[in-house]
LUMKEPA-946464 format. One record per residue (C-alpha): residue in one letter; x, y, z. Coordinates in steps of 0.02 Angstrom, whole numbers, plus 50000, padded with zeros to 5 digits. Example, Ala and Ser with C-alpha at 12.3 -4.5 7.8 and 13.67 -1.06 7.14 Angstrom:
residues 2
A506154977550390/S506844994750357/
This chain:
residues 654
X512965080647723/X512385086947535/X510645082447586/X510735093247736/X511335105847659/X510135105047514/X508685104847651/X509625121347725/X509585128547555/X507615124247516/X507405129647713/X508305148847665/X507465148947511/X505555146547585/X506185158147725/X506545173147609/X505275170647485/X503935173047633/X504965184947732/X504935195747561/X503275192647521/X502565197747674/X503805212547673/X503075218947516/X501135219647601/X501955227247745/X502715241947648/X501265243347500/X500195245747671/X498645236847572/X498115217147574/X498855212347405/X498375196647374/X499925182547429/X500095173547271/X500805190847179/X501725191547355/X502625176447336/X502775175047150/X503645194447179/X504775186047329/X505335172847228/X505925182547070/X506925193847186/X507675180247275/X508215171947087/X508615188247006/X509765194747177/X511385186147143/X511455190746964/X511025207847008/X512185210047157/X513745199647041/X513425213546884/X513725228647015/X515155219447113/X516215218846947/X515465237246879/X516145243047054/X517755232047098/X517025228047266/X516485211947244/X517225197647175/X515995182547139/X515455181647343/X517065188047415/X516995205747468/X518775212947383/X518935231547424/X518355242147561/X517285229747665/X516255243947748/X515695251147560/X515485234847508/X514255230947627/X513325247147614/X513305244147411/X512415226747437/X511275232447565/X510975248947448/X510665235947279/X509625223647393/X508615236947421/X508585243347227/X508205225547205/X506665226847313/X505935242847261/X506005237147062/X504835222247118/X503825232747215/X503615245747055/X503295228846964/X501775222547096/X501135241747102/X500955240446890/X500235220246902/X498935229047035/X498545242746946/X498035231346780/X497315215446872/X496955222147063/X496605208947199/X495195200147166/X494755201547003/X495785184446945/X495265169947063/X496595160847143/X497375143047111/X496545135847251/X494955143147191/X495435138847002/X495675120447046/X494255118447173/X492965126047045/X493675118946879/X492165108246837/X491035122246878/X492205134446774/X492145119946612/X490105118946623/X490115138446645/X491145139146475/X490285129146376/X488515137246416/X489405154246393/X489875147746219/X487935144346174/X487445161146272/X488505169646161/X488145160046007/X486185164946019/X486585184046054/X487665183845890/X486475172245811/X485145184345831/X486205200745791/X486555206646001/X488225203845990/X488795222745961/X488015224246134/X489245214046210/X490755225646164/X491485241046299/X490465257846283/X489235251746157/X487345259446196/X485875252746168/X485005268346093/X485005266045922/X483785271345775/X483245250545748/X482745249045938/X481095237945883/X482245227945810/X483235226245933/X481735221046063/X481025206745925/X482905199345932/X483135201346108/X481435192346129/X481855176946044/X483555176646109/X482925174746276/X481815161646221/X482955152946136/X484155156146313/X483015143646384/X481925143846574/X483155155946687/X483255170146549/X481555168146488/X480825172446660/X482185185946643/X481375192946509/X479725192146583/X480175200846749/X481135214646623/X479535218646540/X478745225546721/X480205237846729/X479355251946639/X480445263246777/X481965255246665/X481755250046507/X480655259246345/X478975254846296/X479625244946130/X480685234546238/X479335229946372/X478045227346234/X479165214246162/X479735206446326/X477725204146364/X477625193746237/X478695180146307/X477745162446364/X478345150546493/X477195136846422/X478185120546380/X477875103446351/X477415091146474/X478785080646566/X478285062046557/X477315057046682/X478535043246737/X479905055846772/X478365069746889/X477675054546981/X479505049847045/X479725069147078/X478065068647172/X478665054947251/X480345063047317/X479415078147371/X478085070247482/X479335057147545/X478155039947503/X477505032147363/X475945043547264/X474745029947325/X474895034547493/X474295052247479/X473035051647321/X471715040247271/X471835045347084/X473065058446996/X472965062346824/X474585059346722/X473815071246585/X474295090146664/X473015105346676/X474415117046614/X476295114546586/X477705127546620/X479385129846610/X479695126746770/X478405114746832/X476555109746816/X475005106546870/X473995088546902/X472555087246966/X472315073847094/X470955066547228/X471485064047403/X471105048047512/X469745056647578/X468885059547418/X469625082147412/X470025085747229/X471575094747243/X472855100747112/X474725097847115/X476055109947069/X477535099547062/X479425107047007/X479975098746853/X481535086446902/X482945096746835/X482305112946839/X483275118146988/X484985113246927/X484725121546752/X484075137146828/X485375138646950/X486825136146831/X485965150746706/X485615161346872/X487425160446916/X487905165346722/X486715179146736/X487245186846889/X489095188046809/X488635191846652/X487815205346725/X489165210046845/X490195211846675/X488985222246572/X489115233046746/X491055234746717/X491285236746528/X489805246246452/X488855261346475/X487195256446448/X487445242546591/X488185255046732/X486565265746696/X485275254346700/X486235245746880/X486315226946770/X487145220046901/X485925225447056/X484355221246932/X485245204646891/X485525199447082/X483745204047133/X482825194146989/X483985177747052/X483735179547230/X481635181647182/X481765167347054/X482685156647170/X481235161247317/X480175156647157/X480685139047143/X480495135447338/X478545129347360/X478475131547529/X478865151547510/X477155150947398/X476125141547525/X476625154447642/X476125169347514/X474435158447485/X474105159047685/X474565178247688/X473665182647573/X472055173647618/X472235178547797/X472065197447743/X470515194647628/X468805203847707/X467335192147733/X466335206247637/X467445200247486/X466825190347348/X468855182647321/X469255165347350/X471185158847398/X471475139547368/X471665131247529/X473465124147526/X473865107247628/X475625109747721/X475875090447771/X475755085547603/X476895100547522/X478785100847518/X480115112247422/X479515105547259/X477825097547265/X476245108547336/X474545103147363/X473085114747342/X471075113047345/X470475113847170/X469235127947123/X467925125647019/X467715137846868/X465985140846794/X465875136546617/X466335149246510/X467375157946592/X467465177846574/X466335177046442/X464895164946517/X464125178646623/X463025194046618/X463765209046595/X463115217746753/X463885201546840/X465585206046763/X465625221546797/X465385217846989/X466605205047003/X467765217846927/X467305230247041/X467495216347200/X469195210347133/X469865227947119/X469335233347296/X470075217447350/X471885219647291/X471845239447331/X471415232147498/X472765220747486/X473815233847451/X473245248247567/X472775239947717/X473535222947721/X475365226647661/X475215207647558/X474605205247379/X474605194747235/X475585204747115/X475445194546953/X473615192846937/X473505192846734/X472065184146684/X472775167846700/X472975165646875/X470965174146884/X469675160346905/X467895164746890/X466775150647006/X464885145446982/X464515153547133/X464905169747066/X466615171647161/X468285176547063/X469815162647120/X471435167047131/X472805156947065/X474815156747072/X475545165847227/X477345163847169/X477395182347152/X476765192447318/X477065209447340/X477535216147526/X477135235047579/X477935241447749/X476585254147856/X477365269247798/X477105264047601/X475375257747647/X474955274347719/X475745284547566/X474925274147429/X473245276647536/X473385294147526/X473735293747346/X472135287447327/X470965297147431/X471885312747342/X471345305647176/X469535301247235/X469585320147304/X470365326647131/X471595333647231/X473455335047130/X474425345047257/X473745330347409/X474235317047246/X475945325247212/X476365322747406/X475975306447427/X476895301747283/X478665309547340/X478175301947513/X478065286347447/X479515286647338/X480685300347418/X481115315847344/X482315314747189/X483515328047170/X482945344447087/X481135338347094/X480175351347016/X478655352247126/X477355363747049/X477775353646873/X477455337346964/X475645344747031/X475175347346863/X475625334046757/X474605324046909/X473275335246882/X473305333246689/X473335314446718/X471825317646830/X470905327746702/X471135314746556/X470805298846629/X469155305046752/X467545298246711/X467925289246555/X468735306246459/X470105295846375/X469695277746427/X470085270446599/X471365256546534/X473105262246561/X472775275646687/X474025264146825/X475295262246660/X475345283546646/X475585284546800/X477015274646814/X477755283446667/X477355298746754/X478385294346883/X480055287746784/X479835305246698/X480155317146867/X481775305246894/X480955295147048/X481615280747110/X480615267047139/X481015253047251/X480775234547218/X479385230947311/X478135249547270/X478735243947096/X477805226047127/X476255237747167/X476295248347007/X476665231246915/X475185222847010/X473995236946961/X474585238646800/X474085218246764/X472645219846869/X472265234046728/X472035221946594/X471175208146674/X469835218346724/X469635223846552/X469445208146510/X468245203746635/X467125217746621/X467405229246427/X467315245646449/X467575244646642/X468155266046725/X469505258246845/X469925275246867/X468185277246953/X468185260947041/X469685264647086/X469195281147178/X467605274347268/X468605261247338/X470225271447377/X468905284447462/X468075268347566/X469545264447621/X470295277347692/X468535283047757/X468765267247844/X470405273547909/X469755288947966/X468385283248092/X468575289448260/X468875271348299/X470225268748210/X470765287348230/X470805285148417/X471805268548399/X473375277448284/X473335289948414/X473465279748572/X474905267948490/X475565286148446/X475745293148603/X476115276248669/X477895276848596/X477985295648637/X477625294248820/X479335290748879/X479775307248782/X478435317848851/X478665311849026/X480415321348999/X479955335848926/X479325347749070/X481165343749144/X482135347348974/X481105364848952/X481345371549125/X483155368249108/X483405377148932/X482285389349003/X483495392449150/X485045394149071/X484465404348939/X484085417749112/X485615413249177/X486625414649007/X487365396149007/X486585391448825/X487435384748729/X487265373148575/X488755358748555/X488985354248373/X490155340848333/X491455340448184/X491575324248099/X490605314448212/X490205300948106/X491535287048110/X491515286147921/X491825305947898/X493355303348009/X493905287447911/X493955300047751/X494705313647818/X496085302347916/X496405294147742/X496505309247639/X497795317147765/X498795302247754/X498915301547550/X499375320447577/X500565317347712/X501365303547608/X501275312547428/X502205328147512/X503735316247598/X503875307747433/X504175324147337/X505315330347465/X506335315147466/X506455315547280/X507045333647263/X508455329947424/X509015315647311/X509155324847143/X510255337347233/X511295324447343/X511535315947166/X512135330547069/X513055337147194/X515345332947147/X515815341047322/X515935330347491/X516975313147558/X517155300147451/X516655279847551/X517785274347381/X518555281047235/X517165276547119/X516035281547262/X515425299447348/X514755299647513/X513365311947446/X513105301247294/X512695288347394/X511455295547520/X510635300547350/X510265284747316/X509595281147474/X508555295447480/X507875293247314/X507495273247367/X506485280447512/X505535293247391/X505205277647266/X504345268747412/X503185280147468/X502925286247303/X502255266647270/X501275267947434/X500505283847363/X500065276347198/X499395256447270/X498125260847380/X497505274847256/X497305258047134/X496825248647256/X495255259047344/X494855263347177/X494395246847133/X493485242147287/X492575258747319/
């Protein structure tokens, strides 16, 4: 019988605390999270018999459990403190949700289930933060600090080596960072392009059993000969070169063994750490860490997928010209996987750069800058790392090119823009250059246009024919842009970045080569080339092919505006709040009005039902009015909570 009645008792008590706790959401009328819920149903339910005992004695109705006077008042006094009871936890879960909202502390299950993750996470936030303070960053860790301070070159030479000290993930952060000129200053990008991914080589034993894994059979099977000494070594893989069965030579990028697990524990890291320099400091919310931080992991984790850069290789060799002097390696699909890819090996003539004539150089230069603007222009796909490391100059006079982790993608509508940008500047046209830059990048707000025109015209002026040097003319341009408050998106920010390497290689290649004049005879070709009545009548004809369906109906859609216009039935129908997410606000607002209003008149009926001495009495300790005050001013307490929760709680998720 005592263990039936025990069960009863555990049975009650599971009952209420969920009854409560689900209670609680119901009346907060927002999804606060049910651990709070039934942590705040089971203090009520240990709290409620002490509570209700202390008022029984103050009042003489109750007597331990036993109801002792006036069984009707009783009742309504323990329903009335019940209720007290109730609201007080409810003020406490409204404070708790206001400091820690839903969400922002992970749950038990989530604690327990991702405690080994959590411990690794710890300890590599311990050494994260140990090289920041090591190299004097920590006062950029604290709320509200900015970065803007008088020692900024300072500041980039310790950020530098923190990052390299960081290891693989935040050294390629570093290196993306310093293509941001949109973002960061000029001290801090000239620092960040100093950063090198070279490493030293794995041992061979540990690539040849990763080569292994990737192709799925022994290395025999697939090469004749591979050469255990690399051709270059990276951070996050390297290069072999190899002979296939059939006698190819072929290099092979393969992904060094734990490369993917360290950089996907530091790209986790980052993304929080950025999410919390988002939250706490200034400097983070206006530079959008967070967003910048997600869309370097998602690119770095496309980076350490092979098979996305055989697929860039392909793209970007199907949209060469045959007119163009550029060679793409040929890649080998069968024999590639995730982290092993197989490419034909390209010769290079010896010397390099240097070994050839000068009038050779400069046409190469000129051939690999019409390729990428045609790249960029026509094809929508280009290589948009092409720093004079992954540019291969063959004996045959043709320019290789090399890595295709990095491809840039253009959609019609940019292609056409940044085409038009470029005829305007082969036409020295700033007002046709201005245009085509805020229809490529969208009209900021208060965009002064006629300033725009002419610092594009100045920028004309400066860098045509030579007058101040052709190298940086992409770079100016960029900065041009960041200075009228544009924003650029990801992917016209790959262009700027491809041009802007692209700038020094053919410097390299060719000294004292006017990219700003190449640059304009191959912009004009191009969209000369655009412009042919060919091509012309082709736009036109897919044109009017999607408009057909529109013109069919518009000799209908005239004659009837046309005839009630005679016959005075016009009329224009414009509709309020049409969009679902306009209603949404206004249906919300109304509500927090509605609600705010009821609270404040329920308080003020309260205050005078309590002050007021006249009226019954349900006891002698009790008035009638007195206690219609208190439930009054319980009702104003609750919406008042209502009012104030899902203020918190949109606040934190808006």
């Amino acid at each position: 019988m005592a263990l039936v009645n025990g069960l009863v008792a555990v049975l009650f008590w599971v009952v209420s605390v969920l009854v409560l706790a689900g209670l609680a959401r119901r009346v907060l009328g927002v999804p606060v999270g049910w651990w709070r819920s039934v942590v705040f149903g089971l203090l009520l339910v240990a709290v409620s018999p002490s509570v209700l005992g202390f008022v029984g004695d103050r009042s003489g109705l109750l007597a331990g459990d036993r109801l002792v006077g006036d069984s009707a008042a009783a009742v309504l006094l323990v329903v009335l403190t019940i209720a007290w009871i109730f609201t007080l936890g409810l003020a406490a879960l409204v404070v708790l949700e206001a400091i820690l909202p839903t969400g922002t502390v992970p749950g038990l299950v989530t604690l327990v289930r991702n405690w080994r993750g959590q411990r690794r996470r710890t300890r590599r936030y311990t050494v994260i933060v140990g090289i920041a303070v090591r190299h004097g960053l920590g006062r950029f860790l604290r709320p509200g600090r900015q970065p803007a301070d008088p020692g900024l070159g300072r500041t980039a030479v310790a950020l530098r080596r923190a990052l390299e000290d960081g290891g693989v993930a935040f050294v390629k952060l570093g290196q993306t960072l310093s293509t941001r000129r949109d973002l960061l200053p000029p001290a801090l990008v000239g620092e960040l392009s100093k950063l090198q991914s070279q490493a030293e080589p794995a041992p061979w034993a540990q690539i040849e059993k990763a080569i292994a894994d990737g192709l799925g059979r022994p290395v025999g099977e697939v090469f004749a000969s591979i050469e255990p000494v690399p051709l270059a070594a990276a951070s996050v893989g390297q290069v072999h070169s190899a002979r296939l069965l059939d006698g190819t030579d072929v290099v092979v990028k393969v992904q060094r063994p734990a490369a993917r697990r360290q950089i996907a524990a530091d790209l986790d890291i980052i993304v929080r750490l950025g999410s919390r320099l988002d939250r706490t400091t200034g400097w983070g919310r206006s530079l959008g860490v967070h967003r910048l931080a997600e869309g370097f992991a998602a690119s770095l984790r496309e980076e350490l997928d092979y098979t996305v850069e055989l697929e860039n290789t392909q793209a970007v060799a199907a949209g060469l010209r045959p007119s163009d002097r550029i060679v793409v390696p040929r890649t080998f699909p069968e024999l590639s996987s995730p982290t092993v890819l197989v490419m034909s090996r390209l010769p290079s003539a010896p010397g390099g750069f240097t070994g050839l004539a000068a009038e050779d150089r400069r046409r190469l230069a000129a051939d690999l800058l019409g390729s990428v603007l045609h790249q960029i222009v026509v094809t929508g796909v280009f290589h948009a790392d092409l720093h004079p490391g992954n540019v291969l100059i063959g004996p045959d006079g043709t320019v290789g090119l090399l890595d295709f982790g990095s491809v840039g993608r253009l959609d019609r509508t940019a292609r056409s823009a940044l085409g038009l940008l470029l005829y305007a500047i082969e036409r020295d046209d700033p007002i046709a250059a201005a245009s085509s830059l805020v229809e490529l990048l969208g009209r900021p707000d208060e965009l002064d246009q006629r300033a725009l025109e002419r610092d594009v015209g100045e920028l004309m002026v400066r860098y045509r024919a030579g007058a101040a040097g052709a190298a940086g003319v992409f770079t100016a341009l960029f900065r041009l842009v960041v200075l009228h408050r544009f924003a650029v998106p990801a992917q016209v920010a790959a262009a700027f970045r491809a041009m802007g390497s692209l700038e020094g290689t053919l410097t390299l290649l060719s000294p004292g080569f006017d990219m700003l004049a190449a640059a304009q005879e191959a912009g004009g070709d191009l969209m000369r080339d655009a412009f042919e009545p060919a091509a012309v009548r082709q736009t036109l004809e897919g044109q009017l092919a999607s408009l057909l369906p529109i013109l069919q109906r518009l000799p209908q859609r005239l004659n009837k505006i046309v005839e009630d216009a005679e016959q005075g039935r016009f009329t224009v129908q414009v509709r309020a709040l049409a969009d679902r997410r306009d209603r949404q606000f206004i249906t919300g607002l109304a509500q927090q009005l509605m609600l705010t209003i009821l609270a404040a008149a329920a308080t003020l009926g309260a205050i005078l039902l309590l002050t007021s001495t006249a009226g019954p009495r349900l006891t002698p300790t009790l008035p009638l009015y007195a206690f219609l005050g208190y439930v009054l001013l319980f009702v104003a307490f609750v919406l008042g909570l209502r009012v104030l929760v899902r203020v918190f709680f949109r606040g934190t998720r808006d």
